[in-house]
VEXDREN-2710 file (C-alpha; in Angstrom, 1 decimal):
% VEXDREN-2710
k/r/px/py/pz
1/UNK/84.7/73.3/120.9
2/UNK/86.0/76.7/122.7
3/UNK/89.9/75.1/123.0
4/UNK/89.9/74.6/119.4
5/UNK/88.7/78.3/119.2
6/UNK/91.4/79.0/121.2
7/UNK/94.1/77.5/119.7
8/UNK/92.9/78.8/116.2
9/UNK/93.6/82.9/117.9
10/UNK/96.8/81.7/119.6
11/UNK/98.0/80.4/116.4
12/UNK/97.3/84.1/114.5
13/UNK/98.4/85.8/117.7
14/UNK/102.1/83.2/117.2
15/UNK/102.0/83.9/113.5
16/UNK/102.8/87.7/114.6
17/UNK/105.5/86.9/117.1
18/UNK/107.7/89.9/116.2
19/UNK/110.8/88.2/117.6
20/UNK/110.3/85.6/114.7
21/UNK/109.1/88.2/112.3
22/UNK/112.6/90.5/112.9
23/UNK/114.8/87.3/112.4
24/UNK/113.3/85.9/109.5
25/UNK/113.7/89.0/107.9
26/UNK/116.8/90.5/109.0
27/UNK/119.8/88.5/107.6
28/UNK/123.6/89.6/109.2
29/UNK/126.5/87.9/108.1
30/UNK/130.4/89.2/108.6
31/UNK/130.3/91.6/105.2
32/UNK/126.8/92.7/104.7
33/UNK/123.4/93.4/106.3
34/UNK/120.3/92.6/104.6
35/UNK/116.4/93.6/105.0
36/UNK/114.6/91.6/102.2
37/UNK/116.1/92.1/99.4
38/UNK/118.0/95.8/100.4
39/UNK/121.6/94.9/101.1
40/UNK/123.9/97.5/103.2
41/UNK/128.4/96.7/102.9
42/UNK/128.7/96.3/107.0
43/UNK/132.5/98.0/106.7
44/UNK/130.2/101.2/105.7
45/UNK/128.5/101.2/109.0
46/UNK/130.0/102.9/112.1
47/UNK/127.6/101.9/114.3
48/UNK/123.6/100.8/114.5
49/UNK/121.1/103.1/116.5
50/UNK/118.1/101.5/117.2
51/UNK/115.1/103.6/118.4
52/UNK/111.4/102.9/118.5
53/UNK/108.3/102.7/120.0
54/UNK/104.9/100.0/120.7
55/UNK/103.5/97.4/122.0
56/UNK/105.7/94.8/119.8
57/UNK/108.5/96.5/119.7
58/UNK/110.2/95.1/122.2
59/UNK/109.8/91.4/120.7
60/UNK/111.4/93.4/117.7
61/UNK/114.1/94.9/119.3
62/UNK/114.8/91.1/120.6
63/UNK/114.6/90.0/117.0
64/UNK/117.2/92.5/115.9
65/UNK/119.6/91.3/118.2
66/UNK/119.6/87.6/117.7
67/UNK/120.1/88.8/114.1
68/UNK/122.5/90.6/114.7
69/UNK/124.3/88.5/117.4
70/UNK/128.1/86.6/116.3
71/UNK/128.6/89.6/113.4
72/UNK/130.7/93.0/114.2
73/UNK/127.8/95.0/113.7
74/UNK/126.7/93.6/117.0
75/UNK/129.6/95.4/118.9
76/UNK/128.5/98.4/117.2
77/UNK/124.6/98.0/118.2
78/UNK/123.1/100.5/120.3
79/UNK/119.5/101.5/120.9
80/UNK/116.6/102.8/123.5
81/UNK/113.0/101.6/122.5
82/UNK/110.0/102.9/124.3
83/UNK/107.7/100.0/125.3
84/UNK/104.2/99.7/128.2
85/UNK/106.0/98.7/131.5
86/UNK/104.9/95.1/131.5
87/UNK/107.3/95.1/128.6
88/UNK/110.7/96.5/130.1
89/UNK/113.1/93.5/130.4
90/UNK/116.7/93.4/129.9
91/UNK/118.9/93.5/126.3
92/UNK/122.1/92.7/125.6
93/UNK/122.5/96.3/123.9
94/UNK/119.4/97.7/123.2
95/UNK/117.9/99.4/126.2
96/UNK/114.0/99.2/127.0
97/UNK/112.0/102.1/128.9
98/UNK/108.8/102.4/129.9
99/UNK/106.4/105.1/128.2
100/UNK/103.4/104.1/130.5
101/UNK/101.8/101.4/132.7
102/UNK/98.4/100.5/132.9
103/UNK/96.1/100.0/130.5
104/UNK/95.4/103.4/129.8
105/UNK/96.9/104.0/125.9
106/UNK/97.3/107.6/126.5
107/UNK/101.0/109.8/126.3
108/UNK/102.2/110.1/129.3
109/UNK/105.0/113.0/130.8
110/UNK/107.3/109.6/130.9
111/UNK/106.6/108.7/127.3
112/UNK/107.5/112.8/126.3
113/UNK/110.8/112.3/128.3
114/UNK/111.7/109.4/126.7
115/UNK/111.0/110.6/123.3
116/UNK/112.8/113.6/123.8
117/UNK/115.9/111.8/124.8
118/UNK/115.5/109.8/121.3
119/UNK/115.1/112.9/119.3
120/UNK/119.0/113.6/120.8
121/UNK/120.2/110.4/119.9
122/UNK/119.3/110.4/115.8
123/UNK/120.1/114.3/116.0
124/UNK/124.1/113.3/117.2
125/UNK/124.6/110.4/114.4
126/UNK/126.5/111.1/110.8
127/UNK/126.8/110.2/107.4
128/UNK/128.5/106.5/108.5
129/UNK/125.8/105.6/111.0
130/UNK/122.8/103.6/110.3
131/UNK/119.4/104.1/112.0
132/UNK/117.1/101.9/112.5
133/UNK/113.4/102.4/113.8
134/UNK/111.4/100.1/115.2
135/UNK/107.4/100.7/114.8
136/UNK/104.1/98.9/115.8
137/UNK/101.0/99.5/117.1
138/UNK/101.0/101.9/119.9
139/UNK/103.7/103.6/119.3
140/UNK/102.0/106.9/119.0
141/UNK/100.7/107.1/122.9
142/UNK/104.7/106.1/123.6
143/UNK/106.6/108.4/120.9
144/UNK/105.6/111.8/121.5
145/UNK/107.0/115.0/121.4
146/UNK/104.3/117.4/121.7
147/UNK/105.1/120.4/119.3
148/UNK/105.5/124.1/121.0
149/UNK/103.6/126.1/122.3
150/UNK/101.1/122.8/122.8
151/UNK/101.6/121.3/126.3
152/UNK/101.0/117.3/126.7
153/UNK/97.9/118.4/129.1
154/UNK/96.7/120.1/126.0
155/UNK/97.2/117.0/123.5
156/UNK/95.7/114.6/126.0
157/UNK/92.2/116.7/126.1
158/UNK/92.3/116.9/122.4
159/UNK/92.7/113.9/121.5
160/UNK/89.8/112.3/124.1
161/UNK/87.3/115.2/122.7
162/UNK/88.1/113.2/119.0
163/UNK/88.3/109.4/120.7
164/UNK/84.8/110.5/122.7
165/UNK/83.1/111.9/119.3
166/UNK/84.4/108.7/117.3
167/UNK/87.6/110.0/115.4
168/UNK/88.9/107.0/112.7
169/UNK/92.6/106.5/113.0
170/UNK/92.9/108.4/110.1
171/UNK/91.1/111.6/111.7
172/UNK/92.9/111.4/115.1
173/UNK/96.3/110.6/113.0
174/UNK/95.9/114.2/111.2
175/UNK/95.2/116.4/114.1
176/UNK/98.0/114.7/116.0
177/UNK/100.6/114.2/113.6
178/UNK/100.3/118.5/113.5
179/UNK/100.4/118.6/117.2
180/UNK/103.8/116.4/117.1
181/UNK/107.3/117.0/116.5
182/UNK/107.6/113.3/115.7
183/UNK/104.7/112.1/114.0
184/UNK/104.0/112.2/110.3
185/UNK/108.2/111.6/109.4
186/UNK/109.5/114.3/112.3
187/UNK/111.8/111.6/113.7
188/UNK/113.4/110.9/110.1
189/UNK/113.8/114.2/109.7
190/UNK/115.1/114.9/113.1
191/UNK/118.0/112.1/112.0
192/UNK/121.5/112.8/111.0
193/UNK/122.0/109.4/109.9
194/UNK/122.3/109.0/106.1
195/UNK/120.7/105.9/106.2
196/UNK/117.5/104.8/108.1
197/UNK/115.6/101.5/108.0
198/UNK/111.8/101.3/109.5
199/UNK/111.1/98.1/110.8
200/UNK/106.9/97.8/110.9
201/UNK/104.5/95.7/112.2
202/UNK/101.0/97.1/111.1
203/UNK/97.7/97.4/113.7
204/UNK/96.2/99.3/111.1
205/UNK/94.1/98.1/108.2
206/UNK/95.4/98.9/104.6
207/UNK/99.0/99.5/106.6
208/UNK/99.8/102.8/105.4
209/UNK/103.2/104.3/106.8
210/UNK/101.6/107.2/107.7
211/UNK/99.1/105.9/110.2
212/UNK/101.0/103.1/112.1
213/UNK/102.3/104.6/115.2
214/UNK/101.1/108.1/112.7
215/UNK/104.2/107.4/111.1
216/UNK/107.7/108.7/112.6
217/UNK/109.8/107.5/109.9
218/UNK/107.2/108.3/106.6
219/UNK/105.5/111.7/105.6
220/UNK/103.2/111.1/103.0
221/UNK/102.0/114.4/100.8
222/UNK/99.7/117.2/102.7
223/UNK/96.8/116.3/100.1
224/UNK/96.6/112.9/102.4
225/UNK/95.6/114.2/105.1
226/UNK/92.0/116.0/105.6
227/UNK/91.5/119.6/106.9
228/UNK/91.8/119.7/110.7
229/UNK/88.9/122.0/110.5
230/UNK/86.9/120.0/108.7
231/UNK/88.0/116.4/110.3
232/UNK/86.1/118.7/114.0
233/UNK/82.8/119.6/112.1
234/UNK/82.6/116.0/110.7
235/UNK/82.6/114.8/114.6
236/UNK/80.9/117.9/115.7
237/UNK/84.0/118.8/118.1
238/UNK/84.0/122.6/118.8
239/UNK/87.0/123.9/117.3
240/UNK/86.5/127.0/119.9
241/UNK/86.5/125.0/122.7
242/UNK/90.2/123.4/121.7
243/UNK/93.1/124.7/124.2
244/UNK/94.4/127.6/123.1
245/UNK/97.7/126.2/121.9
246/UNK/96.4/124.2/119.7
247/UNK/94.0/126.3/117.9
248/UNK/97.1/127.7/117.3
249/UNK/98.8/124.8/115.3
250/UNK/95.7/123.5/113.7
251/UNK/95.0/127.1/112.0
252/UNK/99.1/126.7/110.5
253/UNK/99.5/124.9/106.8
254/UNK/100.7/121.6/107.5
255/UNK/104.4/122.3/105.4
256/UNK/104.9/125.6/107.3
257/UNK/105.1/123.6/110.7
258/UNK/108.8/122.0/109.9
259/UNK/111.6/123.6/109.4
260/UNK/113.1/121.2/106.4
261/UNK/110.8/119.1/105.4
262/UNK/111.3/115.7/104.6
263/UNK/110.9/115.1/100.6
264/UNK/107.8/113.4/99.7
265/UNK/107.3/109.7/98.9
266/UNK/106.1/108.6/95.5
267/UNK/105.7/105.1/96.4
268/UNK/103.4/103.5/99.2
269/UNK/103.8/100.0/100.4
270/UNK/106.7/97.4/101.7
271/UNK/109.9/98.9/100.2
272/UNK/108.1/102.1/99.7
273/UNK/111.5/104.8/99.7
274/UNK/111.8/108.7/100.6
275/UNK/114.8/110.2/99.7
276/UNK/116.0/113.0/101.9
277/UNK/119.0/115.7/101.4
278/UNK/122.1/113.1/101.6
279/UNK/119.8/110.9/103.5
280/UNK/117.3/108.1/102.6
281/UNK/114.4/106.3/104.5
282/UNK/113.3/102.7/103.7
283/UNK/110.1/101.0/105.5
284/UNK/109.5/97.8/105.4
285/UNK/106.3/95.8/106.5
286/UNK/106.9/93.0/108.6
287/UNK/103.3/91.5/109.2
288/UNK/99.8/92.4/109.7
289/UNK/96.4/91.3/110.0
290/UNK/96.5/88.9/107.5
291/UNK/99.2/87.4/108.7
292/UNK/97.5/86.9/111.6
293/UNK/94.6/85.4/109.9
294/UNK/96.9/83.2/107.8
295/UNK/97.8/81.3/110.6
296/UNK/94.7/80.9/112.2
297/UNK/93.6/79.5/109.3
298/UNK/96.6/77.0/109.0
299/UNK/95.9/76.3/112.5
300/UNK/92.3/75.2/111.7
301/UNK/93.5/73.0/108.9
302/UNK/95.4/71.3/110.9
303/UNK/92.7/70.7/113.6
304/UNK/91.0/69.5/110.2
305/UNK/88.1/72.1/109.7
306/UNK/87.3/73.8/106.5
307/UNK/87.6/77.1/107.2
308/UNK/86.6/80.9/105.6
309/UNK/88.4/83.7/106.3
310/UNK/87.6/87.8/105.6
311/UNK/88.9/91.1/106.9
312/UNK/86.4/93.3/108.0
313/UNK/85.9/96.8/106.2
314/UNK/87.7/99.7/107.8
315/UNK/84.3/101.5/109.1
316/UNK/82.1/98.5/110.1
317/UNK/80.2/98.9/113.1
318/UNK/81.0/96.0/116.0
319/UNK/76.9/96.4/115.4
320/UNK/77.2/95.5/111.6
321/UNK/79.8/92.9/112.7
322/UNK/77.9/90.9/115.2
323/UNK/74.9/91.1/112.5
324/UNK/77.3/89.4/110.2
325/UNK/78.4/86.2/112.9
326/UNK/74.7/85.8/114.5
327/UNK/73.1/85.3/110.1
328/UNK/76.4/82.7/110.1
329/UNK/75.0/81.1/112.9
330/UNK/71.5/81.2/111.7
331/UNK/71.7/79.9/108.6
332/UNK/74.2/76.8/109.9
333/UNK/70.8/75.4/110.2
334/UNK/70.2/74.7/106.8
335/UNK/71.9/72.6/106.0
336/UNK/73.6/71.8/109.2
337/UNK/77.2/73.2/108.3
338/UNK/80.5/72.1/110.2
339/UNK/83.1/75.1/110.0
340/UNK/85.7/77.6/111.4
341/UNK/85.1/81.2/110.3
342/UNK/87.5/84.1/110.5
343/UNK/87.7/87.7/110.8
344/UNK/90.1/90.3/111.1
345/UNK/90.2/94.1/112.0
346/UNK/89.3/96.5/114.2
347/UNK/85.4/97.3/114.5
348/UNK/84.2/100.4/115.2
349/UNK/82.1/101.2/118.5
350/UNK/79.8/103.9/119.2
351/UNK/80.0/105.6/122.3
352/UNK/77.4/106.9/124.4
353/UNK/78.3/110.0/126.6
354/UNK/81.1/109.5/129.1
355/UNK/78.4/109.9/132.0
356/UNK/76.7/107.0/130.9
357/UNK/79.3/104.9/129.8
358/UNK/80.7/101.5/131.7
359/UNK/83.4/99.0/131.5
360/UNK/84.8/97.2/128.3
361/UNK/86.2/97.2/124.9
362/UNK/85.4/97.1/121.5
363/UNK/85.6/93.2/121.5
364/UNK/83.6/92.8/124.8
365/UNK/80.8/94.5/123.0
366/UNK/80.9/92.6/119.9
367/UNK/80.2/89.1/122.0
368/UNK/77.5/91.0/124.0
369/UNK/75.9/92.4/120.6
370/UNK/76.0/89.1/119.1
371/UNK/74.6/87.6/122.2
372/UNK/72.3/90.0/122.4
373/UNK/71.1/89.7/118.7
374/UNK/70.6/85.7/119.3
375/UNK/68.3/86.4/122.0
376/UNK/66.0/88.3/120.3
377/UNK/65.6/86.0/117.4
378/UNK/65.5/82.9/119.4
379/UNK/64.4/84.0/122.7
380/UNK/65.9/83.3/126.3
381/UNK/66.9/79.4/125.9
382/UNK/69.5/78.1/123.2
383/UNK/66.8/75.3/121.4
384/UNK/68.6/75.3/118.2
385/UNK/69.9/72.0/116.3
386/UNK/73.2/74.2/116.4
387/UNK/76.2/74.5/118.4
388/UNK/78.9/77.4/118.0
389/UNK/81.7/78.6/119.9
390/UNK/82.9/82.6/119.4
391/UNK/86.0/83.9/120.6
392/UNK/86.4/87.8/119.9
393/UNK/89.9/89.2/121.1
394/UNK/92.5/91.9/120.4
395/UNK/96.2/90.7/119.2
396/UNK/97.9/92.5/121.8
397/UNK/96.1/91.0/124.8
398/UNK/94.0/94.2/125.2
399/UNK/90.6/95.9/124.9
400/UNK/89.9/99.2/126.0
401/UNK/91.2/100.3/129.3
402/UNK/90.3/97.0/131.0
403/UNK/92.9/93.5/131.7
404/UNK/91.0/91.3/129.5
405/UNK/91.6/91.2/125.3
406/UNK/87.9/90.5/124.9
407/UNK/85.5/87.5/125.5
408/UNK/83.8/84.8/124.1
409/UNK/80.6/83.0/123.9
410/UNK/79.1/79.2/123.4
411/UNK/75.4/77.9/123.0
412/UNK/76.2/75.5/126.0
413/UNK/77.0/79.7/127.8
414/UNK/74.1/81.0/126.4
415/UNK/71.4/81.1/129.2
416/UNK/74.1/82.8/131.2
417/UNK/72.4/86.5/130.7
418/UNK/68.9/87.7/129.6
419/UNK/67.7/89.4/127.1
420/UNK/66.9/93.2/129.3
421/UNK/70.5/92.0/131.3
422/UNK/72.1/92.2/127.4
423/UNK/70.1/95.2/126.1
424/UNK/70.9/97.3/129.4
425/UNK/74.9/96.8/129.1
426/UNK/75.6/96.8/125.4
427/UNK/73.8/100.5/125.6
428/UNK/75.9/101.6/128.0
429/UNK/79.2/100.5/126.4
430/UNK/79.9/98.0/129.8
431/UNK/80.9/94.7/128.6
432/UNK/83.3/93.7/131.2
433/UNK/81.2/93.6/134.5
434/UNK/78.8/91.2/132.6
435/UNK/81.2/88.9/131.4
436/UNK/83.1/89.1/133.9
437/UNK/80.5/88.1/136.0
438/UNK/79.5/85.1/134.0
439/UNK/83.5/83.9/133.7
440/UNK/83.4/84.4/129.9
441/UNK/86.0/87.3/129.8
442/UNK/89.0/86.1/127.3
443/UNK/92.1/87.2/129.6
444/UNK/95.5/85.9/127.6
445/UNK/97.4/88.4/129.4
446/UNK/99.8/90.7/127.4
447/UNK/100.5/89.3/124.3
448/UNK/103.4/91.6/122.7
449/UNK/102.5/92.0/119.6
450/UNK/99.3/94.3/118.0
451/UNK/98.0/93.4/114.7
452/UNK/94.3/94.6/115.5
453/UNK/91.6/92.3/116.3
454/UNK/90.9/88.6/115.4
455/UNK/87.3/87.1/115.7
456/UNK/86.9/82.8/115.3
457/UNK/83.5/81.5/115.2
458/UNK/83.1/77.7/115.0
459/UNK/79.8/76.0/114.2
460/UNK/79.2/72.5/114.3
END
């Protein structure tokens, strides 16, 4: 029952390959370029810079070139990509540098260099080049220019004090999009091409421009984004005890901070255009979540399950979550059911204070809180006419700052802990000892791709 799991999570984690993704979608031939359905006259374009940043954006920048490859743009391709080290391997023409190592998805004094040297490259290019940018999820630890006078030691501590009170995406993308020179559309408006293409693959859910890597190539208008000041008393973060510098920037109307701002887009979504002074910006969505779930779902047809399928909502608890699979579970029993469920997104996960907290991830805790939740309805041994298999894992082959995506759970597994055991760990946020412990960590290795989280539960 687990390998079926499995292979239901490897097929949504294949269905995100960006390598594929960038090839199916980028179409080269000797006289024109196409992305979709935008076309570009290749005898306009004096050469392709290709810049980017995340955890997939290598696969992408792979992509690009076999898309490229046997057409004269390709002896005009150049590019530098930031990417994690376990990433860096070697292009025919784009380059690949490492913004950080570890699992640790924090900017690093590498990543600033890096970014700083990409900010020169789209600053040097003219009317005849074409930039394109290449974004996915966790591109905003690995692109980032830390605006002046705030130092990267002083971006780092501000943006644990909002990960430690609980900060949304959306929350930590408007503080740090105003601490950045390349966030929130700086790097399209640090480029002197006339033409840039943004190539995304989303690890958000709803897959606004804005928030994926918090947006280098798309600035959406000020009313987006909420009041720094207010986004700090909403998490009770002490807007005194910020450094200095950035007191500084936070205090400064969002449209003073650039010097030309980039015009404003109308239109959200794949295609979604901003049109610059004698420049213009397209983004494009490559794949997402549901993508992902798409072809776990295939995947389970073809095993021959019936399967249901759901994204989770943006602010549920990996509490509400695990509610959600152990009542699936439960109820199985009446009738007996014989089924493949899916979920994607990214649950939240309350954290107790960093004194007390252990060892894990967000989908480490959701198999302990489901576990956890069994117990106490069932008790310590699994006596249930019931069996079910759980596999709970992030895309890119990570969960928190440990080697291990997430985890996974069976009723033939289920004895494995107790009930105080189960209690005592899920309330101190330290998932991975336990399941480590009892060999049920899910450890894929490094994936390279990020579309947030996928969850398969199959009952039988």
């Amino acid at each position: 029952m687990l390998h079926d799991v499995v292979a239901i999570w490897q097929a949504g984690v294949k269905a995100v390959d960006p390598v594929e993704l960038v090839a199916r979608f980028v179409r080269c031939s000797q006289s024109s370029l196409q992305f979709g359905k935008h076309i570009l006259d290749n005898s306009s374009i004096s050469e392709v810079c290709v810049v980017g940043a995340g955890k997939a954006s290598a696969g992408m920048a792979k992509g690009l070139e076999q898309a490229l490859a046997n057409s004269c743009l390709s002896q005009r391709l150049s590019g530098h990509v930031i990417v994690p080290d376990t990433q860096v391997t070697q292009l025919a023409s784009i380059q690949l540098v490492a913004g950080r190592s570890g699992h640790v998805n924090l900017p690093t004094r590498q990543a600033v260099e890096e970014t700083t040297k990409i900010l020169a490259t789209v600053s040097r290019l003219n009317n005849s080049s074409l930039c394109i940018v290449l974004i996915s999820g966790g591109g905003s630890a690995l692109l980032t220019a830390p605006r002046p006078p705030v130092s990267l030691e002083d971006k780092i501590a501000t943006i644990r004090a909002l990960s430690d009170a609980g900060a949304t995406i959306e929350q930590l993308n408007s503080i740090r999009g105003r601490l950045s020179l390349v966030k929130h559309g700086g790097l399209a408006n640090a480029c002197q091409a006339s033409r840039m293409i943004g190539l995304i693959l989303s690890d958000v859910i709803g897959d606004s421009f804005e928030a994926v890597a918090s947006g280098p190539t798309f600035q959406a208008p000020e009313h987006q984004f909420q009041n720094p000041k207010l986004i700090l008393e909403s998490l009770s973060v002490d807007f005194s005890r910020l450094p200095l510098s950035v007191q500084t920037i936070l205090l400064k109307p969002m449209d003073s901070l650039e010097a030309n701002p980039i015009g404003l887009a109308t239109a959200y979504g794949a295609g979604a255009d901003q049109v610059m002074t004698e420049k213009s910006v397209h983004n494009f969505l490559l794949g997402n979540n549901q993508t992902a779930m798409a072809g776990c779902v295939e995947r389970s047809a073809e095993l021959g399950h019936l399967t249901e399928y759901a994204s989770l909502d943006k602010s549920e608890s990996v509490q509400a979550v695990a509610e959600k699979v152990v009542q699936i579970i439960l109820n199985s029993r009446r009738p007996k059911s014989d089924r493949v469920y899916v979920f994607g997104g990214e649950p939240t996960i309350p954290l107790v204070t960093k004194s007390m907290r252990g060892l894990g991830g967000r989908n480490q805790q959701l198999v302990l809180e489901v576990w956890l939740r069994l117990k106490q309805v069932i008790g310590e041994d699994w006596d249930l006419d019931v069996d079910f298999a759980l596999l709970c894992g992030g895309t890119d082959g990570e969960d928190g700052p440990t080697d291990a995506a997430g985890g996974w759970l069976t009723s033939q597994t289920f004895k494995h802990a107790t009930l105080q055991t189960l209690a005592r760990q899920c309330e101190r946020n330290d998932a991975y000892p336990l399941l480590a412990e009892v060999g049920q960590l899910f450890q894929p290795g490094v994936t390279g791709t990020n579309v947030c989280d996928l969850i398969v539960l199959k009952i039988s």
